[in-house]
C-alpha positions as CSV (number, residue, x, y, z in Angstrom):
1,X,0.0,0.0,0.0
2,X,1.3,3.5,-1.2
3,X,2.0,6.5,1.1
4,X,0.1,9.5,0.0
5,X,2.9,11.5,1.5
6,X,5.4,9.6,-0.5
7,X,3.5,10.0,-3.9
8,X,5.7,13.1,-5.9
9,X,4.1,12.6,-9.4
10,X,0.8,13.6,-9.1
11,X,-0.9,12.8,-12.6
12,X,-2.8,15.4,-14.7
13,X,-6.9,15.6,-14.1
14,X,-9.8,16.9,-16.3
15,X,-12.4,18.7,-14.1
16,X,-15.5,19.5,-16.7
17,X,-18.2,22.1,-16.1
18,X,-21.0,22.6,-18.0
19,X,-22.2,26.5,-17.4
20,X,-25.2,28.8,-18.6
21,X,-25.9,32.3,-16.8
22,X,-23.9,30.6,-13.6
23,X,-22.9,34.1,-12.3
24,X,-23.7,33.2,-9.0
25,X,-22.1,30.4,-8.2
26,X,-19.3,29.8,-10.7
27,X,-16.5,31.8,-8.7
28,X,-17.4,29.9,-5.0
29,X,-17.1,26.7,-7.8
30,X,-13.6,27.8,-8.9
31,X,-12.1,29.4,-6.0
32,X,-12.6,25.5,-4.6
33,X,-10.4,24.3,-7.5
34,X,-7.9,26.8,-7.1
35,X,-7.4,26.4,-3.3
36,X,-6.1,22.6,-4.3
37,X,-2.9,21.4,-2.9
38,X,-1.9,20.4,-5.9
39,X,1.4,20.3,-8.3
40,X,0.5,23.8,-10.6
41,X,-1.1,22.9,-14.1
42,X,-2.2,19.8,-13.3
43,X,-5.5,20.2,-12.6
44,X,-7.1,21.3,-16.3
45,X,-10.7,22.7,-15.8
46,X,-13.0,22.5,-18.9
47,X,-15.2,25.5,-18.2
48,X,-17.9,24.8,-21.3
49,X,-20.2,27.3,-21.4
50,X,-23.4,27.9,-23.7
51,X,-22.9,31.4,-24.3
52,X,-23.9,32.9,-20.8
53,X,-25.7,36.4,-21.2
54,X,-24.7,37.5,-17.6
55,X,-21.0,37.9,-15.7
56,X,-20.0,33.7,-15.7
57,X,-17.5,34.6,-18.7
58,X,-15.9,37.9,-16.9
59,X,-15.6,35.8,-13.6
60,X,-13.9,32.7,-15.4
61,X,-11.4,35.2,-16.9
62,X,-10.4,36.3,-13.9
63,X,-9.3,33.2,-12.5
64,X,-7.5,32.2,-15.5
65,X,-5.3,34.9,-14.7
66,X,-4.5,33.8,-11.2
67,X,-1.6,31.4,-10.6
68,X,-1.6,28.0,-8.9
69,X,-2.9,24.3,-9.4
70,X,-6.0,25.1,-11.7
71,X,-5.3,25.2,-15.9
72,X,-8.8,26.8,-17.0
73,X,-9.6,26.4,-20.6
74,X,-12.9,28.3,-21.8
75,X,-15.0,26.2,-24.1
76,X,-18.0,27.4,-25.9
77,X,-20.9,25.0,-27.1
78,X,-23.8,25.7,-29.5
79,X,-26.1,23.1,-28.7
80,X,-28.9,24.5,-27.7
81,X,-29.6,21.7,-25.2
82,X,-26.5,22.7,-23.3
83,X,-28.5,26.2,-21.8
84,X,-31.4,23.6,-19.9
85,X,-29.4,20.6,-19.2
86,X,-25.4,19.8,-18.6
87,X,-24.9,16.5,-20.6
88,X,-23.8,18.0,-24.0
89,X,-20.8,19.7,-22.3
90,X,-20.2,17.0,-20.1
91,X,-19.8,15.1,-23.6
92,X,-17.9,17.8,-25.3
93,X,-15.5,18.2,-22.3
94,X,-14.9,14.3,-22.5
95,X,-13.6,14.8,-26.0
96,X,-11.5,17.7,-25.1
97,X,-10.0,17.0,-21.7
98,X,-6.4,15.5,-21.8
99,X,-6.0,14.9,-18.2
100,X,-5.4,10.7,-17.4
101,X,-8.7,11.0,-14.9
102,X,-12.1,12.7,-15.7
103,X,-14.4,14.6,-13.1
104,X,-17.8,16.2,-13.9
105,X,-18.8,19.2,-11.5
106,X,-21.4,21.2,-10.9
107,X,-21.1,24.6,-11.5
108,X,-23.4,24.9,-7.8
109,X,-20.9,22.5,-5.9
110,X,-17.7,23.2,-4.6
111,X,-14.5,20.8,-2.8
112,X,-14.4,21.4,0.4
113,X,-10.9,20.2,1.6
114,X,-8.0,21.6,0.3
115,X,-7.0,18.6,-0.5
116,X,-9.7,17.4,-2.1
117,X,-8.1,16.3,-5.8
118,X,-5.0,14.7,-3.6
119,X,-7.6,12.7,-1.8
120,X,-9.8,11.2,-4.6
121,X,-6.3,10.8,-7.3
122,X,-4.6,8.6,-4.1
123,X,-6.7,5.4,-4.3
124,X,-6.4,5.0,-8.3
125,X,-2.4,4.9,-7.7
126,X,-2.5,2.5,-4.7
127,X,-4.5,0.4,-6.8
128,X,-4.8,-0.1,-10.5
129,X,-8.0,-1.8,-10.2
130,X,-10.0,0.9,-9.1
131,X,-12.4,2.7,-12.1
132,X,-14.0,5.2,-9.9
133,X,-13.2,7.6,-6.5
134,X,-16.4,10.0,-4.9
135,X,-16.9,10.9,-1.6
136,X,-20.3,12.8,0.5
137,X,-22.2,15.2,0.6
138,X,-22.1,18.1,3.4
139,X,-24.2,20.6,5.2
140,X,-23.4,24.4,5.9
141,X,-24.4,27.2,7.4
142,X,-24.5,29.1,4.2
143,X,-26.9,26.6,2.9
144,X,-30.6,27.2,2.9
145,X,-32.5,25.3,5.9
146,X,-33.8,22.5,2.9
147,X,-30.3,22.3,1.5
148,X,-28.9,21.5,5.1
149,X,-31.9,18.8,5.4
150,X,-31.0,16.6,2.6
151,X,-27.1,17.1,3.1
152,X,-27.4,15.2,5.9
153,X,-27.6,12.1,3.7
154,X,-24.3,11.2,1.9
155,X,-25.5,11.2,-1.1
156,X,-27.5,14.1,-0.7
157,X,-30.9,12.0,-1.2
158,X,-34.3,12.8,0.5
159,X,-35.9,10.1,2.8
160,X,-37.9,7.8,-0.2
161,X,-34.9,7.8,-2.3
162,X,-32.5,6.6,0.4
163,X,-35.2,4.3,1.8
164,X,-35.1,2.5,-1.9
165,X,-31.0,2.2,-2.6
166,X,-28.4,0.7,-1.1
167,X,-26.7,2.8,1.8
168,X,-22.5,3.5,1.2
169,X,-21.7,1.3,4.1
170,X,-23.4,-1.6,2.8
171,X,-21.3,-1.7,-0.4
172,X,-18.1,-1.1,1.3
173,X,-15.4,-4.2,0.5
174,X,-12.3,-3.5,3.4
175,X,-11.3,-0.6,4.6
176,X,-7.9,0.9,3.5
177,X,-6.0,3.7,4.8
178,X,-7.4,6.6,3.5
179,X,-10.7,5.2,1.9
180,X,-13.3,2.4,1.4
181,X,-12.4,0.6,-1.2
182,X,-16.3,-0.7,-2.1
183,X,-18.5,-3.2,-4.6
184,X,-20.5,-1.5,-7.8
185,X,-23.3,-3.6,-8.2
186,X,-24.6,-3.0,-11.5
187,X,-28.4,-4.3,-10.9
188,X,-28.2,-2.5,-7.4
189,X,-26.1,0.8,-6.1
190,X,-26.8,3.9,-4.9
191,X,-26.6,6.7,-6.9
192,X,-22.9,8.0,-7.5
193,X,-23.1,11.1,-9.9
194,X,-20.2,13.7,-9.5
195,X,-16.9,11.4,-8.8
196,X,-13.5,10.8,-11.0
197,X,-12.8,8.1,-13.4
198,X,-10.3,6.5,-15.2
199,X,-9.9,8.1,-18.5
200,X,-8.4,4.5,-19.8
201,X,-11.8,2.7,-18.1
202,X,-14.3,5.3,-19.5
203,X,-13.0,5.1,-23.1
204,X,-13.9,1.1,-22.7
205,X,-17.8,2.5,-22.2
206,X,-17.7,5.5,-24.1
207,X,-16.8,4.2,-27.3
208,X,-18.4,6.5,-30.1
209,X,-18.3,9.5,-28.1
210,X,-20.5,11.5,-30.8
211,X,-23.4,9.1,-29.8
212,X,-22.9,8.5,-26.0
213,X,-25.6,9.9,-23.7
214,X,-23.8,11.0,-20.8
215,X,-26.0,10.1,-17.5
216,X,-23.5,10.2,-14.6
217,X,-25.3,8.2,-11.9
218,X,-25.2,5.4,-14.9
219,X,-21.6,5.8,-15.9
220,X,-20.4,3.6,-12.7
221,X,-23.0,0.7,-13.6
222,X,-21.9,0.9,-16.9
223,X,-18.3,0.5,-15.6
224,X,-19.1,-2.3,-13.6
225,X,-20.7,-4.0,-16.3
226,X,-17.6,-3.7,-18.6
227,X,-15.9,-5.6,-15.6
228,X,-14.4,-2.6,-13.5
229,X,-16.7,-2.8,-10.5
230,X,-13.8,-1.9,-7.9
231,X,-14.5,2.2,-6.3
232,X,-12.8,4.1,-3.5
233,X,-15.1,6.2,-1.2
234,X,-12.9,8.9,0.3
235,X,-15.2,10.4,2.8
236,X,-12.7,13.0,4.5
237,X,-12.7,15.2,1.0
238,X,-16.3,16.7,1.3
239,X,-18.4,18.2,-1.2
240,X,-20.9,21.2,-0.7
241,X,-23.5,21.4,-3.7
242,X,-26.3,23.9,-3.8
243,X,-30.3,22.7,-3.8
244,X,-33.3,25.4,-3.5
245,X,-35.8,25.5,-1.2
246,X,-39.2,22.5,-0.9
247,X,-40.6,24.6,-3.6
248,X,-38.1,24.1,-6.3
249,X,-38.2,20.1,-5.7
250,X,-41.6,20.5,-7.4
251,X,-39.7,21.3,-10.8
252,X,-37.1,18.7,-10.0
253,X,-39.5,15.9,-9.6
254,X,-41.5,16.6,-12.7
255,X,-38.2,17.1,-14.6
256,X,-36.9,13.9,-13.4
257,X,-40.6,11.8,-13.5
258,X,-41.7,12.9,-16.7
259,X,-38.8,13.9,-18.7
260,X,-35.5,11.5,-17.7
261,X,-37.2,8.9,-16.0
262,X,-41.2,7.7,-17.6
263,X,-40.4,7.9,-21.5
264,X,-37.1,5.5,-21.0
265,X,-37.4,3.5,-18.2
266,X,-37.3,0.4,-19.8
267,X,-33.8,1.3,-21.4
268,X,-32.7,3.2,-18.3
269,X,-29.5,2.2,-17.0
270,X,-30.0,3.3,-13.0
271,X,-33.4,2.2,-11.4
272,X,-34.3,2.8,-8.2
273,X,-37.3,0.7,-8.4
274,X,-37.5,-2.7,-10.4
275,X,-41.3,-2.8,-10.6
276,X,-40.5,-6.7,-11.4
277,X,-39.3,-7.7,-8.6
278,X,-42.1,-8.0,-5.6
279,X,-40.0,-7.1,-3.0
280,X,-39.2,-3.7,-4.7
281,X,-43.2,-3.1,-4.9
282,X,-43.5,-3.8,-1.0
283,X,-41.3,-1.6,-0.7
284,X,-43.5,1.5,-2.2
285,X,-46.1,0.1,-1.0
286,X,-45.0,0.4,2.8
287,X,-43.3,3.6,2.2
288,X,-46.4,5.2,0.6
289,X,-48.0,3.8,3.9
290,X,-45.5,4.9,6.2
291,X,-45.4,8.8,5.2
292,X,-49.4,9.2,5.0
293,X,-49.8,8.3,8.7
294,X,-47.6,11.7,9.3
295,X,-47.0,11.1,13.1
296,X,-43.8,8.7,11.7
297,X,-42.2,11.6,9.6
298,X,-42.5,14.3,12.4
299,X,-41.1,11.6,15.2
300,X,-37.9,10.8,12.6
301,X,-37.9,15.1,12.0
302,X,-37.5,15.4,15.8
303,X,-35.1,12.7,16.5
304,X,-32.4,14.2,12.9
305,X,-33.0,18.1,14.4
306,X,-31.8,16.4,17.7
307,X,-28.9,14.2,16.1
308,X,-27.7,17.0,13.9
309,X,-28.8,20.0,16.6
310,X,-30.3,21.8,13.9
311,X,-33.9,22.3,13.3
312,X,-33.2,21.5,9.4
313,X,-34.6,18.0,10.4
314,X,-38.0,19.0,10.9
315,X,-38.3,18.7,6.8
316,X,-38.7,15.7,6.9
317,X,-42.4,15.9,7.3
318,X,-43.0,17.9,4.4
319,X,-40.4,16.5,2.2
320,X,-42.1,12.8,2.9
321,X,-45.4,13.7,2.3
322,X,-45.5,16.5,-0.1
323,X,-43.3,14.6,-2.7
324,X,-43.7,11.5,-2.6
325,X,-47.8,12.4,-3.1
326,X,-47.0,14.8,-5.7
327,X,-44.5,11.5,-7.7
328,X,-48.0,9.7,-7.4
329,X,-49.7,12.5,-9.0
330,X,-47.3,12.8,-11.8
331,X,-47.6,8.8,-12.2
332,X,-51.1,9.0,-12.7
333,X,-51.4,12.1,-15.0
334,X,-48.5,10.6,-17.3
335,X,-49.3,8.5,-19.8
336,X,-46.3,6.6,-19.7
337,X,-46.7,6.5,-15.9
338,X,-50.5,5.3,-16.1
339,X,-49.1,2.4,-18.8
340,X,-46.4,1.4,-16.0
341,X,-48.8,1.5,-13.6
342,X,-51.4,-0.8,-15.5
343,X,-48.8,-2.9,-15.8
344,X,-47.8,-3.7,-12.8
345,X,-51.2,-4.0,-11.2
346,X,-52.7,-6.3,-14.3
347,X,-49.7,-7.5,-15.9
């Protein structure tokens, strides 16, 4: 097993991020990067941006002018697609980048530790197995009180979602100094999105580049099916990553109900539910139960504002009920929803 002190060549990563009128969050996004104890140069960020009308382009500049660790290269995209959603630049970074490890960010989310890159880059050179490093999700005071709430969870899910995936700890393999090295399963895992890859690993999934539909809590099933299930979960680096208030979840749900998850389901890679498997269905079913009798929600709210000593945990009332109705609702006012629902209920 390596010494992290010991390692001197640090190896060159690609840190991709799609913008569009990010004024507000891009330079908290880039300071992170450039705070990185890391050898100068070698971290390359691929700021692709879809023509921002507003101040993300001045801010950018001014970073590229500042020395230490961070390489920023401007990148301009003309697909229209890239001003709603972040996968075309997450595609056209791919093609550009020439660092040896790849690492989609939010322009909302920022590295917390200092030595954040150092801390993901160590398990891939300890061992050669490993396709995949992430680490959690954290809470701070500069975060709205619904932000804090689902921060709390690692992954940054809200109760139903965590309730229906695998938790970190039970994938983890052994524990190794400095991080868990842990199992992809790819017909079960939690959701890993923003995390670095091999480059060499990637290239064996995305193989016509042109074609390739980026969805990054797929890319480590994908991995995993093409026989590189082994991932390091560095806990200690940190991640803060912006969410809005209850009221924005509305727009988040229907986005993610009706748009990227009823008209593919059947060729999704990720699932959280398998409505063929029974257990899967009980599941709902006891969850749907569960946040409809209320009094259950607002106990589990008391007992996280306690645990965490900040009142952030009373959403969980709200969150429970509110969306998981609401995903009900957009089930049965989709027509792709009401054919998966007659589905399962008749066969």
């Amino acid at each position: 097993m390596k010494d992290i002190k010991k390692i001197n060549n640090w190896p060159k990563v690609s840190v991709i991020v799609p913008v569009f009128n990010r004024q507000w969050c891009i330079g908290k996004c880039l300071a992170s990067i450039q705070k990185q104890n890391y050898p100068s140069k070698k971290i390359e960020v691929l700021l692709v941006d879809a023509w921002s009308t507003d101040e993300t382009l001045k801010i950018a500049r001014d970073f590229q002018k500042r020395k230490g660790p961070m390489d920023l290269k401007i990148i301009m995209i003309d697909d229209p697609l890239a001003q709603k959603i972040g996968e075309p630049g997450k595609v056209l970074g791919y093609k550009k980048m020439t660092g040896d490890f790849y690492f989609y960010l939010d322009s909302d989310a920022e590295f917390v530790s200092k030595n954040f890159v150092r801390d993901l880059i160590f398990p891939f050179l300890d061992d050669p197995e490993i396709a995949g490093s992430f680490t959690c999700y954290l809470p701070n005071k500069r975060q709205n009180t619904f932000n804090r709430y689902v921060s709390y969870n690692e992954l940054q899910l809200w109760p139903m979602l965590a309730y229906l995936v695998p938790k970190i700890k039970e994938i983890i393999i052994v524990k190794r100094q400095g991080y868990d090295l842990v199992n992809i399963d790819p017909d079960k895992s939690p959701p890993i999105g923003m995390a670095f890859f091999r480059k060499s690993f990637l290239d064996k999934v995305i193989t016509e580049v042109n074609k390739f539909n980026y969805v990054d809590i797929a890319i480590p099933l994908q991995l995993s099916e093409a026989g590189h299930n082994k991932f390091a979960y560095v806990r200690k680096a940190g991640m803060y990553h912006f969410r809005a208030g209850l009221g924005r979840e509305f727009w988040r749900q229907k986005r993610d109900v009706t748009i990227t998850y009823l008209p593919v389901v059947k060729s999704r890679k990720f699932q959280y539910v398998n409505f063929r498997n029974p257990v899967d269905l009980a599941k709902i079913i006891c969850w749907i139960i569960w946040v409809n009798l209320i009094i259950p929600s607002f106990l589990v709210g008391v007992y996280k504002s306690l645990k965490y000593r900040d009142w952030a945990g009373m959403y969980e009332l709200p969150t429970n009920f509110i969306l998981t109705n609401y995903i009900i609702y957009l089930f049965m006012n989709d027509p792709n929803g009401r054919r998966l629902i007659k589905h399962v209920v008749f066969g």
